[in-house]
C-alpha positions in Angstrom: 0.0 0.0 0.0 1.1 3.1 -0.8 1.7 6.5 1.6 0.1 8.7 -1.3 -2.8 8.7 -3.4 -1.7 8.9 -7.4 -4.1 11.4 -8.3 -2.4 11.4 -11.8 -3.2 8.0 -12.5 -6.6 8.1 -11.0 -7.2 10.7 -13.5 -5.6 9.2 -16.5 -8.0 6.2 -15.9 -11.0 8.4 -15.6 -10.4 9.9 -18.9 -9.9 6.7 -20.4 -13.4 5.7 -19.2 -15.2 9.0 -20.6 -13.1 8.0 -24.2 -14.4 4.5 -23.8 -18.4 5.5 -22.8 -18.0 8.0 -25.7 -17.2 5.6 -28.2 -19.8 2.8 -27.1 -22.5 5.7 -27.0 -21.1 6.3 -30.8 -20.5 2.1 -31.4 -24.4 1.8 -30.3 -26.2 5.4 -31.7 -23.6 6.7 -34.2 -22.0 10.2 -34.6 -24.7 12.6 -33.9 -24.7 16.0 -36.1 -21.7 17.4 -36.8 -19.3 15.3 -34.2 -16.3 13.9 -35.4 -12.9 12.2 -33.4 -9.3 13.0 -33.9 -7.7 10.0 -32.4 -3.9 9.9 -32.2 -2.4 6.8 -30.9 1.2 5.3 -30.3 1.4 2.4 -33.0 4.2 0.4 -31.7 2.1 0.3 -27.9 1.4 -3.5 -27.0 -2.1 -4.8 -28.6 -2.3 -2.4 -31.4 -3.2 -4.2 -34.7 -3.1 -2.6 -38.1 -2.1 -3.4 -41.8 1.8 -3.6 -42.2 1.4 -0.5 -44.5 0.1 2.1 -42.3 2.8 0.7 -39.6 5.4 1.0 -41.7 3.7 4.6 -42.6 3.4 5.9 -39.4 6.1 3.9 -37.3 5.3 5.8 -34.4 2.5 7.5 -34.1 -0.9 8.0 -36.3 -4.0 10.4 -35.7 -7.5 8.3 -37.3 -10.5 10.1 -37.9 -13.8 8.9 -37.3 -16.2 11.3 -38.8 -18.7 10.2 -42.2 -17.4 6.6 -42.8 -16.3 4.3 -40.3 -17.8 0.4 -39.5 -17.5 -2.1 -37.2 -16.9 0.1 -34.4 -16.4 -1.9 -31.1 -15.5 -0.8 -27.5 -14.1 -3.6 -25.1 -12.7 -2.9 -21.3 -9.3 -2.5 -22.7 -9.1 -1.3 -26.2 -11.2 -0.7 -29.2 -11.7 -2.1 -32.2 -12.6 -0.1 -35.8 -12.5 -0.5 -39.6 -11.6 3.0 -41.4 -11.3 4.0 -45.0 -7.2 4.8 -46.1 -7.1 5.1 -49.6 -10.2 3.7 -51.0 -9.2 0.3 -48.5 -11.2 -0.7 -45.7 -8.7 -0.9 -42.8 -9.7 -2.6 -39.4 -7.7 -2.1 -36.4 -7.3 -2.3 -32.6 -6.6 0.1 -30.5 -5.8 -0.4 -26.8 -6.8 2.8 -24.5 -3.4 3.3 -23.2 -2.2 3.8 -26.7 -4.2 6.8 -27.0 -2.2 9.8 -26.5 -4.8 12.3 -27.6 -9.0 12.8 -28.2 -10.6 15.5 -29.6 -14.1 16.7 -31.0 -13.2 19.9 -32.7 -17.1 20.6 -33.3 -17.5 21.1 -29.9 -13.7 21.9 -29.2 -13.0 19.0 -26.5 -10.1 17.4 -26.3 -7.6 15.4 -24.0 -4.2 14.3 -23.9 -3.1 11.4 -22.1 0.8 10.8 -20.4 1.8 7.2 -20.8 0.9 5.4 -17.7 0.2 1.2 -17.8 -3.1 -0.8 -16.7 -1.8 -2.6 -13.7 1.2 -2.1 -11.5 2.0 1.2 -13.1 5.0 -0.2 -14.8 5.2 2.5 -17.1 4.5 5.9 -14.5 7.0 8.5 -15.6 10.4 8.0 -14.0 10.8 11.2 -12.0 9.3 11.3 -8.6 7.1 14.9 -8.1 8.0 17.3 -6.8 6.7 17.7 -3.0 7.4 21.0 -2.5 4.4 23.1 -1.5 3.8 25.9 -4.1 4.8 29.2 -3.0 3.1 32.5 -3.9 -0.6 33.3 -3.7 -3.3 31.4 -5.7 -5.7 32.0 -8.2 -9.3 30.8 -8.6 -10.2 30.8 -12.4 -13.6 30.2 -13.2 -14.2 27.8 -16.1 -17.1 30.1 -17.3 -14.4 32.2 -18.9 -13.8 29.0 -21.5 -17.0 27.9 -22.0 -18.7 28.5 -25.1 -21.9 31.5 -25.0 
C-alpha cells in the first residue's frame, strides 16, 4: 500500500473511461450532427493491430478520424476495435486505451491528452518522482465560465 494517493493515475483512468463510454455511445447510436474524433495513438504500444502498411507509414505514431465513414466500431474494457477507409481500403484495427495519447471533437472543441501510464502495476508511470514541495506564492481561482462557449 502506498503513503500517497496517485491522483495522476486516478485521472488518467477516468479519462480513459469517458473515451471508452464515448465511443460505445457512438458504437451503439452513431456520430450525432456534426461530431467527429481525432484519435492519435502510439502504434508500436502493445495490442495495437493494423495493416503492415500504415505501420510501416506511421512507425510511431498515427492520428485516425472517425467522422462520415467508419464500421465495425467496437468498444471492449481495454481497447477498441474499428474499420476505417485509407485510400479507397477498408482498414480494421485495434486500439488499446493506453495507446491513445490524444481525443478531440473539434465541433464542440473537447479534447484530451493522455501521459503514458500502464493498466496494472504502473509499470510505465513517468520515472521522476514529483516534486513535493508546496507551491509558494498566492493562488488563483479561475472560473471555467471564462472557457466555455456562449
Amino acid at each position: 500500500m502506498s503513503d500517497t494517493i496517485d491522483y495522476g493515475h486516478m485521472m488518467h483512468l477516468a479519462m480513459q473511461g469517458l473515451v471508452k463510454d464515448i465511443l460505445a455511445k457512438v458504437a451503439v447510436e452513431g456520430l450525432p450532427g456534426k461530431h467527429h474524433f481525432f484519435i492519435t495513438f502510439d502504434t508500436t504500444h502493445p495490442g495495437v493491430v493494423m495493416a503492415d502498411w500504415l505501420k510501416e507509414q506511421y512507425p510511431e505514431e498515427i492520428t485516425i478520424v472517425m467522422q462520415e465513414w467508419f464500421d465495425d466500431l467496437a468498444v471492449m474494457d481495454d481497447r477498441f476495435t474499428v474499420t476505417l477507409n485509407f485510400n479507397d481500403t477498408p482498414e480494421p484495427m485495434v486500439i488499446p486505451f493506453n495507446a491513445i495519447t490524444t481525443f478531440v471533437d473539434p465541433s464542440v472543441e473537447f479534447g484530451l491528452r493522455f501521459d503514458s501510464y500502464e493498466d496494472e502495476g504502473g509499470a510505465d508511470l513517468p520515472d521522476e518522482e514529483p516534486d513535493e514541495t508546496p507551491p509558494q506564492g498566492d493562488g488563483e481561482v479561475v472560473s471555467l465560465d471564462a472557457f466555455r462557449k456562449p
